[in-house]
N, C-alpha and C positions, 0 to 999 in steps of 0.2 A: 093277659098273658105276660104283660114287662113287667107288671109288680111282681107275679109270684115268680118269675127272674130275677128280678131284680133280688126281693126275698132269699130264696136260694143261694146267688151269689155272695150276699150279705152274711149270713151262716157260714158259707165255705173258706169267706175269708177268715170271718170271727176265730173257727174250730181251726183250722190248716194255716191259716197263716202263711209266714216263708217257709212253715217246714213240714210239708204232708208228713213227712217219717216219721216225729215226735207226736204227732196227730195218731198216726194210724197205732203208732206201740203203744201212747195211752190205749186208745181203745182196746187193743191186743190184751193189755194188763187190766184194764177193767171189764172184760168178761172174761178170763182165768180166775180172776178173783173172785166174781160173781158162781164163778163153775164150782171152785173149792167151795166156797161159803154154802155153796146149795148140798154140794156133798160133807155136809159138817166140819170142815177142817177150816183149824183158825187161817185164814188169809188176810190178817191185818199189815202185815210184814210185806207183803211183794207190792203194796204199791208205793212204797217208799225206795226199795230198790229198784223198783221200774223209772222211777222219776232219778234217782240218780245215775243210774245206766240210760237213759235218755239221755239226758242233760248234757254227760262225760261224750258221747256220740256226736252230738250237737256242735259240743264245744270243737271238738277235732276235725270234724268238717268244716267246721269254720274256720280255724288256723291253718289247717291246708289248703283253702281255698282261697287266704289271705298270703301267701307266701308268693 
């Protein structure tokens, strides 16, 4: 049971890292993308702005939480 703990853990870090948030909007953005693409609409475009609306988020939490 410690390995597949241990396992798990090792995953949560890898995916989530410092920033569950940036974790969980990726995923948020890669199945809206997945939902459009199923419903034939180009969805190549939102994961680019999803990575830069992330990142912009990231970034400002960080400067405010350095001040």
């Amino acid at each position: 049971m410690r390995r597949v703990a241990a396992f798990l853990r090792f995953w949560w870090e890898f995916v989530a890292g410092d920033d569950w948030r940036s974790a969980a909007g990726l995923a948020a953005a890669l199945g809206l993308c997945a939902l459009l693409a199923h419903e034939a609409v180009t969805a190549w475009w939102l994961l680019p702005l999803a990575v830069v609306a992330l990142l912009a988020d990231s970034l400002r939490r960080a400067i405010r939480r350095s001040r």
